[in-house]
PAMILUM-932783 format. One record per residue (C-alpha): residue in three letters; x negated, y negated, z negated. Coordinates in nm, 3 decimals. Layout:
residues N
- Ala_X_Y_Z $
...
//
This chain:
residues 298
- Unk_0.000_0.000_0.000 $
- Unk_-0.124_-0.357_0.070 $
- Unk_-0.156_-0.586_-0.207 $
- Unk_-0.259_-0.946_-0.263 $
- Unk_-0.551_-0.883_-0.401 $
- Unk_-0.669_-0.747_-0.053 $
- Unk_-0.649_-1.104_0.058 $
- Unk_-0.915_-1.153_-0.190 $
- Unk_-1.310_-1.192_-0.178 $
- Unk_-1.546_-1.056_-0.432 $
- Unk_-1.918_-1.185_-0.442 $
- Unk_-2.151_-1.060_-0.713 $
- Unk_-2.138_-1.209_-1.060 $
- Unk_-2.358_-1.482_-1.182 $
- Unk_-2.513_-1.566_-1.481 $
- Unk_-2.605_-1.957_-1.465 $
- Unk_-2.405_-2.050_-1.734 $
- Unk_-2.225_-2.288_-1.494 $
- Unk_-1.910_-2.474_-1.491 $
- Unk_-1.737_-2.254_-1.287 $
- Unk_-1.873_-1.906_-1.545 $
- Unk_-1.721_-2.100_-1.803 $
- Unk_-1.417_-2.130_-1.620 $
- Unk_-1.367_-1.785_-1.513 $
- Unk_-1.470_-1.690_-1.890 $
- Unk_-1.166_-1.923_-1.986 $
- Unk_-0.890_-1.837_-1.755 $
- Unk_-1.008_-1.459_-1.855 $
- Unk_-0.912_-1.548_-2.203 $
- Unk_-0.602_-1.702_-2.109 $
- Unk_-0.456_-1.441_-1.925 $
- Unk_-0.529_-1.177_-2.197 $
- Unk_-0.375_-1.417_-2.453 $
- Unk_-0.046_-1.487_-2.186 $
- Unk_-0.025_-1.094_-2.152 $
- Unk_-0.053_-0.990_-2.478 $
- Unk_0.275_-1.227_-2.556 $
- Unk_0.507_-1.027_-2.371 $
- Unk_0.661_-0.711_-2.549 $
- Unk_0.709_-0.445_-2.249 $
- Unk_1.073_-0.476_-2.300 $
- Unk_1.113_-0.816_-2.175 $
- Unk_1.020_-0.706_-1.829 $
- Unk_1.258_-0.401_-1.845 $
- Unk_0.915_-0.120_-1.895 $
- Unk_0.944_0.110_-2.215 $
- Unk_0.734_0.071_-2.512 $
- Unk_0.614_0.418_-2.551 $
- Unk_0.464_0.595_-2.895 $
- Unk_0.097_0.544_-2.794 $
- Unk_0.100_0.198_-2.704 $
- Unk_-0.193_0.051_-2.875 $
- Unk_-0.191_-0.326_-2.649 $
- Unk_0.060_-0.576_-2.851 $
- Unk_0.205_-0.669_-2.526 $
- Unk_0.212_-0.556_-2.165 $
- Unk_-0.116_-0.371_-2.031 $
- Unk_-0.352_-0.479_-1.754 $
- Unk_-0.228_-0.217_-1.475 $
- Unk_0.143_-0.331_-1.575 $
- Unk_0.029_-0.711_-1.528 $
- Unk_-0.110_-0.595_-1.198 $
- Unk_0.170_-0.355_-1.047 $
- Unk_0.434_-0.626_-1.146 $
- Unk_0.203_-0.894_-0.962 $
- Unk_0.160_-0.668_-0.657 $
- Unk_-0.226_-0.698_-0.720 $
- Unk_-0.467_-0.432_-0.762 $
- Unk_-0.553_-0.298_-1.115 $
- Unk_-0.940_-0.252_-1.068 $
- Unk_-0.900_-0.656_-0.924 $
- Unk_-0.695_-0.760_-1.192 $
- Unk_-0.963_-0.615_-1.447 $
- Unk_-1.230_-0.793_-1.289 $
- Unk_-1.048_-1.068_-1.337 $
- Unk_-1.010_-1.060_-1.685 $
- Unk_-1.343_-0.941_-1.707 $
- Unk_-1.454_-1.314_-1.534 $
- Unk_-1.566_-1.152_-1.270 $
- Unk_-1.674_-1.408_-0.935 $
- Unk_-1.388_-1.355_-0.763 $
- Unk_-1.198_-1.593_-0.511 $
- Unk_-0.798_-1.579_-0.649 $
- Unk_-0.571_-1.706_-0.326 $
- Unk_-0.300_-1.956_-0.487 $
- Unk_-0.051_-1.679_-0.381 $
- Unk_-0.225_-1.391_-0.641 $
- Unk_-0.164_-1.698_-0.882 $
- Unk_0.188_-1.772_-0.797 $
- Unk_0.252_-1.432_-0.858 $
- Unk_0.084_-1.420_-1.188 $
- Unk_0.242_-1.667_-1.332 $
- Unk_0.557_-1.550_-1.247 $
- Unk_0.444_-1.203_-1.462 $
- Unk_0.360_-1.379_-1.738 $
- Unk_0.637_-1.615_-1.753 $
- Unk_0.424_-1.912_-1.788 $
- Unk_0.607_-2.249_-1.814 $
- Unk_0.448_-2.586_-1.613 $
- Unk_0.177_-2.669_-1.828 $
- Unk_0.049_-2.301_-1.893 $
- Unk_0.122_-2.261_-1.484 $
- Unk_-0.064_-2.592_-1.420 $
- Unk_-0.344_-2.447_-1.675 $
- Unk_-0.366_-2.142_-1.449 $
- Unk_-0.412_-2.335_-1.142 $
- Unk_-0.641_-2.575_-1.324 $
- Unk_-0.859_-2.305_-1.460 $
- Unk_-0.877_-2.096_-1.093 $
- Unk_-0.995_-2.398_-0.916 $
- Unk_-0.740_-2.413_-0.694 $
- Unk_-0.406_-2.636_-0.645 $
- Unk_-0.053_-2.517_-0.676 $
- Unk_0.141_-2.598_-0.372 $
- Unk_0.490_-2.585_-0.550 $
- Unk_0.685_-2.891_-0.531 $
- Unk_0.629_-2.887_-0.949 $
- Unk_0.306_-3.015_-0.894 $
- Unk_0.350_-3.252_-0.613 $
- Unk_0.646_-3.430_-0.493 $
- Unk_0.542_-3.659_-0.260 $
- Unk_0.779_-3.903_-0.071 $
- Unk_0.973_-3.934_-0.422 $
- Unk_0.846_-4.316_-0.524 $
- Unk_1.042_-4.478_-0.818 $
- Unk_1.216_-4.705_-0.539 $
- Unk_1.379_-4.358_-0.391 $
- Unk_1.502_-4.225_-0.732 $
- Unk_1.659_-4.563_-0.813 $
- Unk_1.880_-4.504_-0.473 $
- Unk_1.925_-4.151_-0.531 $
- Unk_2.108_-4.316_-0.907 $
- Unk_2.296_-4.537_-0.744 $
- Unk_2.438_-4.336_-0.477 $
- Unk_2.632_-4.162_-0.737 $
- Unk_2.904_-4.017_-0.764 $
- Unk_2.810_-3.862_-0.422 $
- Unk_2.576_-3.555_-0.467 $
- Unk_2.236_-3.631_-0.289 $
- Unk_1.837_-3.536_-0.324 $
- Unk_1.513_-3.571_-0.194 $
- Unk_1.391_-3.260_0.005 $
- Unk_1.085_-3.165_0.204 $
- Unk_1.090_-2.978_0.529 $
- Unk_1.046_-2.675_0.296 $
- Unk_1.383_-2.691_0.153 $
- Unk_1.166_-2.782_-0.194 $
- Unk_1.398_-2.999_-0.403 $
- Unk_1.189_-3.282_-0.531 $
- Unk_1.425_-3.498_-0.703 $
- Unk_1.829_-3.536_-0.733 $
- Unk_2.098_-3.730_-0.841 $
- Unk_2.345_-3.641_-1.157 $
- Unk_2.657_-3.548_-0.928 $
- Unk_2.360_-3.283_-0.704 $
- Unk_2.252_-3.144_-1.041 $
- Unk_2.597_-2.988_-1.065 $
- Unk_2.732_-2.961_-0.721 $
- Unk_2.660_-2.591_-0.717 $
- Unk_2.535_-2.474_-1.122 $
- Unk_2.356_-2.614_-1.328 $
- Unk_1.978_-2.743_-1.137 $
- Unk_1.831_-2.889_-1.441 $
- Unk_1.852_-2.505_-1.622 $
- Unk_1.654_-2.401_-1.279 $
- Unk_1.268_-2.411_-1.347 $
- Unk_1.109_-2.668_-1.101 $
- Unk_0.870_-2.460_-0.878 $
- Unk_1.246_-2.236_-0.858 $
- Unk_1.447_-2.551_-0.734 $
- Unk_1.418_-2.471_-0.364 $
- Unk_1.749_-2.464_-0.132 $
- Unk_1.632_-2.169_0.077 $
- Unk_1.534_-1.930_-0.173 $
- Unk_1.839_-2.061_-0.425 $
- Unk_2.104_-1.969_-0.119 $
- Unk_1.926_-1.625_-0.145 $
- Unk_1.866_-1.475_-0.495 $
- Unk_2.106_-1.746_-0.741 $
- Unk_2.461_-1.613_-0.797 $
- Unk_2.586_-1.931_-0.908 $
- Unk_2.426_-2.136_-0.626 $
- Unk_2.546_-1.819_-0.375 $
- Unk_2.956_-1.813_-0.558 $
- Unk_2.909_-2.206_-0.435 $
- Unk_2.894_-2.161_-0.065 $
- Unk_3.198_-2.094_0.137 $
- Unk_3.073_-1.972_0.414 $
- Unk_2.737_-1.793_0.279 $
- Unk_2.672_-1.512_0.555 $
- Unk_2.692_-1.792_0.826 $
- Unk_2.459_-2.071_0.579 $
- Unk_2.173_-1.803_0.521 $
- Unk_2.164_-1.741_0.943 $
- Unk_2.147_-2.075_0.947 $
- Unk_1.884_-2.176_0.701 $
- Unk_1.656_-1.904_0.805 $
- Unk_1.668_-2.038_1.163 $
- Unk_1.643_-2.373_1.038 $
- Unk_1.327_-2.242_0.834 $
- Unk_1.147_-2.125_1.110 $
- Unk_1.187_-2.376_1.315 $
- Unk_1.032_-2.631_1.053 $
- Unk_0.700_-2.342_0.975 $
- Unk_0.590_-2.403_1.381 $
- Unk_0.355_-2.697_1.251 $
- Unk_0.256_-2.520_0.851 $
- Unk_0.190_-2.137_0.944 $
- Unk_-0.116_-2.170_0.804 $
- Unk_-0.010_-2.349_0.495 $
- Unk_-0.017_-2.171_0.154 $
- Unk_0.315_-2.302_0.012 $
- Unk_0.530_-2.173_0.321 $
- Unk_0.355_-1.815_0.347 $
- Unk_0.385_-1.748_-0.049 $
- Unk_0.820_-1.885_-0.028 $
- Unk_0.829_-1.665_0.314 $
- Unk_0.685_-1.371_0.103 $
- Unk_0.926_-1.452_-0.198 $
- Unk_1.269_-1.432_0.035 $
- Unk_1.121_-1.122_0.224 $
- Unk_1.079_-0.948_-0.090 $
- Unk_1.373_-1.084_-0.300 $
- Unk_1.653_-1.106_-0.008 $
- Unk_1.722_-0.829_0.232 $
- Unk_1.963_-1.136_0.383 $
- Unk_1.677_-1.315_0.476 $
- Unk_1.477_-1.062_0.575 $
- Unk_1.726_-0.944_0.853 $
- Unk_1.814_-1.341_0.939 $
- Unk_1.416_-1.365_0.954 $
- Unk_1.371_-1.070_1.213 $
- Unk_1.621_-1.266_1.439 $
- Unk_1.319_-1.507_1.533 $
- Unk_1.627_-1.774_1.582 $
- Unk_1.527_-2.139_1.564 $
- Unk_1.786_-2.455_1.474 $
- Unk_1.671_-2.781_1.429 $
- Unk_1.842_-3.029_1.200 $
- Unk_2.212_-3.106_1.243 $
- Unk_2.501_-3.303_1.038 $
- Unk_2.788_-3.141_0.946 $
- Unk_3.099_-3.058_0.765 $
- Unk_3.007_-2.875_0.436 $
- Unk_3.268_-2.664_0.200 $
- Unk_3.132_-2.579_-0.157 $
- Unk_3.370_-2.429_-0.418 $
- Unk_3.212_-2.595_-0.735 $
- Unk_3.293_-2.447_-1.046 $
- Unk_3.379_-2.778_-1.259 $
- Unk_3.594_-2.931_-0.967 $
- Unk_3.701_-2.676_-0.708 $
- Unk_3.691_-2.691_-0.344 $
- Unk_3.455_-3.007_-0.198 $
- Unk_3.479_-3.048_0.169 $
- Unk_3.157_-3.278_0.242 $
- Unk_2.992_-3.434_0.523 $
- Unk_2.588_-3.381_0.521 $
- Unk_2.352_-3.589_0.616 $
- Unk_1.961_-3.634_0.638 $
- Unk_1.851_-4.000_0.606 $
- Unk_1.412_-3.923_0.701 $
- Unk_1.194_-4.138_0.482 $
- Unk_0.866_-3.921_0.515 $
- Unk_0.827_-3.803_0.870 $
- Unk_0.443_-3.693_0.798 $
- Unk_0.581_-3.478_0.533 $
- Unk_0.913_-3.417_0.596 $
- Unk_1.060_-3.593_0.322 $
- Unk_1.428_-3.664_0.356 $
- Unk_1.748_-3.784_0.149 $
- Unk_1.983_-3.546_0.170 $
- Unk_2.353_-3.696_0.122 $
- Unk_2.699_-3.577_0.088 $
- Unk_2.987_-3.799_0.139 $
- Unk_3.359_-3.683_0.125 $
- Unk_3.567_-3.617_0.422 $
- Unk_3.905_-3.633_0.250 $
- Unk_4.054_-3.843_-0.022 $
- Unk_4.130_-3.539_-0.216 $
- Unk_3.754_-3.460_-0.239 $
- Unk_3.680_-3.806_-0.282 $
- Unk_3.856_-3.792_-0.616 $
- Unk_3.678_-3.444_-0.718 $
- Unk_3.346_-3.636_-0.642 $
- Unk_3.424_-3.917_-0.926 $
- Unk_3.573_-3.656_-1.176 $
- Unk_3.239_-3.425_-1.094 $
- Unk_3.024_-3.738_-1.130 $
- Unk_3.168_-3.795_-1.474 $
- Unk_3.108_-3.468_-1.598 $
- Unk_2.787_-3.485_-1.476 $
- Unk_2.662_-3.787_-1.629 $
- Unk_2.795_-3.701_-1.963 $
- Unk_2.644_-3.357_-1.977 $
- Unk_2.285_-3.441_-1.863 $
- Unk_2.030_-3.706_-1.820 $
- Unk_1.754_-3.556_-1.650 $
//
């Protein structure tokens, strides 16, 4: 079977007593200390009688990570070894690491973390002001990736609840795939996954070499046999406005037109808006706005 860790280089180890030993010597630690956190149960493995590790062991931490176990040892051995961003995505998705542990990771390996957590360009304070004001129609800042990088209080409940989503999770693509809630939302689902996958590929022409795109490509194909079959299609959809139905669970049906206002065409930054098409949804809008705004600030 091929794993990530085939991706990977290994050159001989050093001893210089360099800044990048003592790295690898501290990321080592860290990952032993993030491993040994999590009881086996938590990640639906048994506990066993001769389990002597206080949390999960190093060939668990590697088949869940779809790494290799001799290459995951190394690594916790600080072994020289080059870790791809997309090994690290997938490790920190193992060991449940929030943003700061995740951005520790990162920090630690050298390398950058292409999730829209850790950079959202396009979103300047000017942006989020109009994204405020806009309310009480739903709208956000996206990338060509479908990454959500910032949103308005009506968005954060037009489908569940976005602020409960973890950041480098708050992508449209891979939410209309794997969420139920964000899934229950969309009337005509079947039909919005073709689309989106088409819509997907058409954006990756100009970033198939680009880290962030192969590692969410990887994520639906493994996580969505939806999007795996839509993928195979090799269909490709540009941008379009159009009439939008979402059954929201505070409000009920929403019939919505959507819109993409650019304001980043070098990275594909755009405000996404939704404006009502009927007075009855109109009045849904206001009512979801309220809720919104008294349930959540963030």
């Amino acid at each position: 079977m091929t794993t990530m860790a085939q991706e990977t280089a290994v050159t001989p180890p050093t001893h210089s007593g360099s800044g990048s030993e003592i790295r690898r010597h501290e990321l080592a630690a860290f990952l032993r200390s993030r491993r040994e956190r999590i009881p086996p149960e938590q990640v639906g493995l048994p506990r066993g009688a001769r389990r002597r590790t206080p949390g999960l062991r190093r060939e668990e931490v590697a088949h869940l990570s779809a790494v290799g176990v001799t290459w995951y040892t190394w690594l916790e051995q600080a072994r020289d070894i080059h870790v791809s961003v997309q090994v690290l995505d997938a490790l920190a998705r193992t060991l449940m690491l929030d943003g700061g542990e995740r951005a520790h990771l990162f920090q630690l390996a050298g390398a950058t973390d292409p999730t829209p957590a850790a950079n959202c360009e396009g979103v300047t304070e000017a942006v989020r002001m109009t994204l405020d004001q806009l309310g009480p129609l739903p709208a956000c800042v996206q990338n060509s990736r479908y990454d959500i990088l910032a949103y308005n209080r009506t968005y954060a409940r037009l489908f569940c609840d976005l602020d409960a989503i973890p950041p480098e999770d708050r992508n449209c693509m891979l939410l209309v795939h794997t969420h139920p809630d964000w899934r229950s939302a969309i009337v005509h689902l079947e039909e919005t996954m073709r689309l989106m996958a088409a819509k997907l590929r058409a954006s990756m022409a100009g970033h198939l070499s680009e880290p962030a795109w192969k590692m969410l490509v990887k994520r639906l194909q493994t996580e969505s046999p939806e999007f795996r079959e839509n993928w195979e299609r090799y269909e490709v959809v540009v941008n379009r406005t159009k009439i939008k139905q979402f059954r929201n669970p505070y409000v009920g049906l929403l019939t919505l037109h959507h819109t993409d206002l650019w304001l980043s065409p070098d990275h594909g930054a755009r405000l996404v808006t939704y404006t009502p098409v009927d007075e009855e949804t109109r009045g849904r809008l206001e009512k979801l706005h309220l809720l919104a705004t008294e349930t959540g600030t963030g």
